[in-house]
C-alpha positions as CSV (number, residue, x, y, z in Angstrom):
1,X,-10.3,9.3,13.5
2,X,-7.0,11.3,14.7
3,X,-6.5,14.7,12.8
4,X,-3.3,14.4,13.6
5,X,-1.6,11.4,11.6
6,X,-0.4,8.2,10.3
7,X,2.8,5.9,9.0
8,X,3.7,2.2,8.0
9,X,5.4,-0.9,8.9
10,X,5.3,-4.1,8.2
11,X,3.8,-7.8,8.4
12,X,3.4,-10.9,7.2
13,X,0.2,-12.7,7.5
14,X,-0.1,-16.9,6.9
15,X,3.4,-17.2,8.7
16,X,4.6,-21.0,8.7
17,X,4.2,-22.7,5.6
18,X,3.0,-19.9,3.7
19,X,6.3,-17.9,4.7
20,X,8.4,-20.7,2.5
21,X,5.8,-19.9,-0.6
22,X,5.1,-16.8,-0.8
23,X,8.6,-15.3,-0.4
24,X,11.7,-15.7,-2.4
25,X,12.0,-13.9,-5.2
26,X,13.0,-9.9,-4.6
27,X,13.7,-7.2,-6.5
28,X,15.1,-9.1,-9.5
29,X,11.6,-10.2,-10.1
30,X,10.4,-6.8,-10.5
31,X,10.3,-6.3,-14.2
32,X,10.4,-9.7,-15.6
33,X,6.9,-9.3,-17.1
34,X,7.3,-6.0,-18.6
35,X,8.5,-7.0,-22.4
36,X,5.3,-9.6,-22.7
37,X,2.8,-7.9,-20.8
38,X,-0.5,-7.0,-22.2
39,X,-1.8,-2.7,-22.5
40,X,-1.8,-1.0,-19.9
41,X,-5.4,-1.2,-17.9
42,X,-6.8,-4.1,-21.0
43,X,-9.0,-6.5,-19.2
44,X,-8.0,-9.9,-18.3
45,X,-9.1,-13.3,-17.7
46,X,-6.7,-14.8,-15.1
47,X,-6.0,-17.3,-12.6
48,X,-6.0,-16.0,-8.9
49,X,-3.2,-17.1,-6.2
50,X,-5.7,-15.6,-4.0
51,X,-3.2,-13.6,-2.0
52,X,-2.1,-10.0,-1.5
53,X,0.8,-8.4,-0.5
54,X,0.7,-5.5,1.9
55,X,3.3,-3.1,2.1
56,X,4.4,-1.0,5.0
57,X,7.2,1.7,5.8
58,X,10.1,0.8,8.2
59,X,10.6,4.7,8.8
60,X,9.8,5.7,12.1
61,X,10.6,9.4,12.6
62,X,8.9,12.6,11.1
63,X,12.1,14.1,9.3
64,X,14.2,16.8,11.5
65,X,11.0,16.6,14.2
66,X,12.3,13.4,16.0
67,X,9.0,12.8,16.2
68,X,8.0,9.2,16.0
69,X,5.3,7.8,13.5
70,X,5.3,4.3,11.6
71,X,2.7,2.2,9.7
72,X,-0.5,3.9,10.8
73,X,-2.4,0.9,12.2
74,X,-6.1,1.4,11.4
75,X,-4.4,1.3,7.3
76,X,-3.8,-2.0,8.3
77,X,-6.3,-3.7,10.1
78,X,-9.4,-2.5,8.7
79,X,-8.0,-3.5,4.9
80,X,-6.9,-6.7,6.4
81,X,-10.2,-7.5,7.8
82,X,-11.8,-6.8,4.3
83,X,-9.5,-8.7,2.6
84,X,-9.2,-11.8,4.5
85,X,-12.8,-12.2,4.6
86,X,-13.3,-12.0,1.1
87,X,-11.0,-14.8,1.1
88,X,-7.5,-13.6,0.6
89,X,-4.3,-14.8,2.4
90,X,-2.5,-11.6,3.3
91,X,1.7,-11.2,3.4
92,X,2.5,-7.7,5.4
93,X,6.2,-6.8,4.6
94,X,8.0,-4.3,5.8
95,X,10.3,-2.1,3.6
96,X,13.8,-3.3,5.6
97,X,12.4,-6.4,7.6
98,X,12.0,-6.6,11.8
99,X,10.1,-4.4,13.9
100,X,7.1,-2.2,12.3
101,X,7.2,1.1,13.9
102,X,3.3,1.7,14.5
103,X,1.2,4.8,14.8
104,X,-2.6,5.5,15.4
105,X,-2.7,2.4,17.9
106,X,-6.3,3.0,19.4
107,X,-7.8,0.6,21.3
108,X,-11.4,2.0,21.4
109,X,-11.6,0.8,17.5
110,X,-12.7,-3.1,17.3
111,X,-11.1,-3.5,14.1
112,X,-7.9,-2.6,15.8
113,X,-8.0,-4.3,18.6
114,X,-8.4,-7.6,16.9
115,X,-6.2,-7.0,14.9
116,X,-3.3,-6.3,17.3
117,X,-4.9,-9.4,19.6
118,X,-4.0,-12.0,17.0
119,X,-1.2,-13.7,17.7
120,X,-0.2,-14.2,14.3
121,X,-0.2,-10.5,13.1
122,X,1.8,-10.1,16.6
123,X,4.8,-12.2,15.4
124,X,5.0,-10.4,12.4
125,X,4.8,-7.1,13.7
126,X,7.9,-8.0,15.9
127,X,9.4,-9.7,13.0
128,X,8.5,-8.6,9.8
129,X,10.2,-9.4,6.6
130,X,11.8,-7.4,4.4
131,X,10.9,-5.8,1.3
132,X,13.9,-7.8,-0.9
133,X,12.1,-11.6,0.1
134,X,9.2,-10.3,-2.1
135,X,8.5,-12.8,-4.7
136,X,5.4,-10.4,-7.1
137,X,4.5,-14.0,-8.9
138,X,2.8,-15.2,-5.7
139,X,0.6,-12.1,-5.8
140,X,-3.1,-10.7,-7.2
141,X,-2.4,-7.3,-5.9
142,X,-0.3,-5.1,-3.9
143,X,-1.7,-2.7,-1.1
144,X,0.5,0.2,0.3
145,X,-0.6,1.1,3.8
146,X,-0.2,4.7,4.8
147,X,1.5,6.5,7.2
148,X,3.9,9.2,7.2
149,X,7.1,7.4,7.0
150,X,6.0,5.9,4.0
151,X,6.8,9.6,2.4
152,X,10.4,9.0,3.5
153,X,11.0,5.0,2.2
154,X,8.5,3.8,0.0
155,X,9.9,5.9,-3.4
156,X,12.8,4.2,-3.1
157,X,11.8,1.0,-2.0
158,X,12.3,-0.8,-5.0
159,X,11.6,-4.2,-4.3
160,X,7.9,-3.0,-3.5
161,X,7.8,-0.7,-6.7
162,X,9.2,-3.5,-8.9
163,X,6.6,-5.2,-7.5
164,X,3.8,-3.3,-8.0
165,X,5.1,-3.0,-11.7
166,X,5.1,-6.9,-12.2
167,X,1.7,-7.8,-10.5
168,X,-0.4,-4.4,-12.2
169,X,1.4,-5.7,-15.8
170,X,0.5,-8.9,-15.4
171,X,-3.2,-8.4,-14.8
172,X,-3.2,-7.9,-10.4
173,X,-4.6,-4.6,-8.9
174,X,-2.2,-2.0,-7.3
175,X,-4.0,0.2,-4.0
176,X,-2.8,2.3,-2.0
177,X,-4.3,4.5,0.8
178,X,-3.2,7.7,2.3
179,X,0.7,8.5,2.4
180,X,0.9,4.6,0.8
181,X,0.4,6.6,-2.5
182,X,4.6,7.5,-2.0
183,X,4.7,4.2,-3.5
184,X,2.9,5.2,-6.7
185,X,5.6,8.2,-7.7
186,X,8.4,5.5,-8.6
187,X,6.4,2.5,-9.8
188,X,6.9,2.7,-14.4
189,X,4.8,0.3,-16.8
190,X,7.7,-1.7,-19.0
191,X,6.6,1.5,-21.6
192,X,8.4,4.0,-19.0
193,X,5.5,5.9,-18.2
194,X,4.5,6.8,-15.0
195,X,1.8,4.2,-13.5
196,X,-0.3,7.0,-12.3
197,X,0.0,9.4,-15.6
198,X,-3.5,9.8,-17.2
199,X,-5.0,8.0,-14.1
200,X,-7.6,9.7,-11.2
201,X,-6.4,9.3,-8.4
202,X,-6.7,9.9,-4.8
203,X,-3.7,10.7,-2.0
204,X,-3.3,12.7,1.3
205,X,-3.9,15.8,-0.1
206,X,-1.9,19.2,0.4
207,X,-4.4,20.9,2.6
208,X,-5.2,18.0,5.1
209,X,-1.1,18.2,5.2
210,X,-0.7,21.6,5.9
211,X,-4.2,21.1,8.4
212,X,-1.5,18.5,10.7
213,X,1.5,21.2,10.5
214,X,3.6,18.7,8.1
215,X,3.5,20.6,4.7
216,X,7.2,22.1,5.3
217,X,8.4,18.7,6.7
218,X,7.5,16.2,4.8
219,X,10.3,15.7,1.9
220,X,7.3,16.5,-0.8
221,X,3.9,17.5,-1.3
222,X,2.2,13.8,-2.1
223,X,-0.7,15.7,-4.0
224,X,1.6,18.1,-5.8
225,X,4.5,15.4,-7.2
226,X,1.2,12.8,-8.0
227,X,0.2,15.8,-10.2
228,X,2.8,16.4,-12.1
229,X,3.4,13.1,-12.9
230,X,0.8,13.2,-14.5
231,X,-1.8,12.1,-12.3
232,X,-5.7,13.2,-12.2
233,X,-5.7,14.0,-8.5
234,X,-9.6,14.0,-7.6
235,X,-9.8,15.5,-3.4
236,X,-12.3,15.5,-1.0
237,X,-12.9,18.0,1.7
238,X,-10.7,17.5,4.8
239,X,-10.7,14.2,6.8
240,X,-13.9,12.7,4.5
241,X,-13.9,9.5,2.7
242,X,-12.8,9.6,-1.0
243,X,-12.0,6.1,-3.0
244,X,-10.9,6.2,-6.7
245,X,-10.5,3.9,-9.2
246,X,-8.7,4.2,-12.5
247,X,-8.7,1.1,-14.7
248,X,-7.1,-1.2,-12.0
249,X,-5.3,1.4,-9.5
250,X,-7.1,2.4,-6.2
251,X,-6.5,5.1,-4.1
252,X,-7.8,6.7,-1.5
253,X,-7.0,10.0,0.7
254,X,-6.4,9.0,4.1
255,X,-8.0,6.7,7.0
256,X,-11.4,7.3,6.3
257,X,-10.9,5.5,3.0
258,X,-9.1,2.1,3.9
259,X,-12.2,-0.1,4.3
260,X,-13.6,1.1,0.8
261,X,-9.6,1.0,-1.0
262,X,-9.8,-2.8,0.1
263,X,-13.5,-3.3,-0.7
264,X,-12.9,-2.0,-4.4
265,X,-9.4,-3.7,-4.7
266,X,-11.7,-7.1,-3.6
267,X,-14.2,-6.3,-6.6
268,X,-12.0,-6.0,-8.8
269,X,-10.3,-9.0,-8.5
270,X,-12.9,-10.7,-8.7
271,X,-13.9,-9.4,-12.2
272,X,-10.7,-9.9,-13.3
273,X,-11.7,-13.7,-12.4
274,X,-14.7,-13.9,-14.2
């Protein structure tokens, strides 16, 4: 793994038929469960549509730096790997649609490499869709991919938050990896809270931002704003795995974690289908 780092894009996985199903609603879906929903993190028994949705940035610069960046790709592929061979159907969306900026492209990694080799995954990275075709009913969880540009368009992606609102409320499992915790700052239960408030979680933390030179450029400090919305933020030493979950949220710090955000996001699931 790079020391350097990471930023998201988009995709959408199970392209032909499964395009016309899985998208249509959009942001005006996004809090249509909130006023029936059940507690916050209760246990349920629920049906599963056996599909997740996997949400990546459409930002491809580092702020003033002109420095280019995008959905970091090992995010991707190794949660996409876990995911479809636990038997899930994957939609990758971009926050504005079309081409996913990538970063971390490294073909030494096999998980990588296949993933950038199907030709599937290659339409959709040249053509994703956009954020606003998300329909949250056709979902069992969301996963925000990392990446740096995800700091700069995932709070106020709202389609994806709205999202994220409607699928945790209605039973699904929210993850995030990385920078994808941006994402988690702007997503409220239908109470108004903050989804992360009282939770542990895990996020890029300040230090492994300040260790790649990006602490004054990045527009906040993922670790510090997670904090003080009331977050449990729970870090590991720099670069090293770290996976938390908190009732059905999962987070993790950065690359290292990816694999094991996916794997717990899988288990889950399928308790809540038991």
């Amino acid at each position: 793994m790079s020391n350097t780092h990471f930023t998201g894009a988009a995709l959408l996985i199970g392209f032909g038929a499964v395009l016309g199903t899985a998208l249509a609603g959009g942001a005006s879906t996004g809090n249509a469960a909130a006023s029936t929903s059940p507690p916050p993190g209760a246990k349920q028994e629920r049906p599963l549509n056996k599909r997740i949705l996997m949400a990546v940035t459409s930002h491809d610069k580092k702020g003033s730096t002109g420095e280019p960046t995008g959905a970091y790709v090992p995010e991707m592929a190794h949660p996409y790997d876990v995911f479809t061979k636990a038997g899930y159907a994957v939609d990758i969306v971009s926050v504005r649609g079309g081409k996913v900026p990538l970063d971390g492209v490294d073909g030494k990694d096999p998980g990588v490499a296949a993933f950038l080799a199907d030709p599937q995954v290659q339409k959709v990275l040249a053509q994703s869709p956009p954020s606003s075709t998300v329909d949250a009913s056709r979902y069992d969880a969301i996963f925000f991919a990392g990446g740096h540009g995800a700091m700069w368009d995932f709070p106020d992606a709202r389609s994806f938050t709205a999202a994220a609102q409607r699928i945790y409320e209605a039973g699904g499992v929210v993850g995030a990896v990385c920078h994808g915790p941006a994402a988690l700052v702007a997503v409220s239960l239908g109470s108004g809270e903050p989804l992360v408030k009282g939770k542990r979680v895990s996020a890029f933390t300040n230090e492994e931002e300040r260790t790649v030179g990006l602490d004054q450029v990045v527009p906040f400090l993922l670790e510090t704003r997670l904090v003080q919305l009331g977050a449990i933020h729970e870090p590991a030493p720099l670069w090293q795995e770290k996976v938390v979950t908190s009732e059905r949220l999962v987070t993790g710090q950065n690359p290292a974690s990816a694999s094991g955000v996916a794997k717990a996001m899988v288990a889950l699931l399928g308790a809540s289908s038991r």
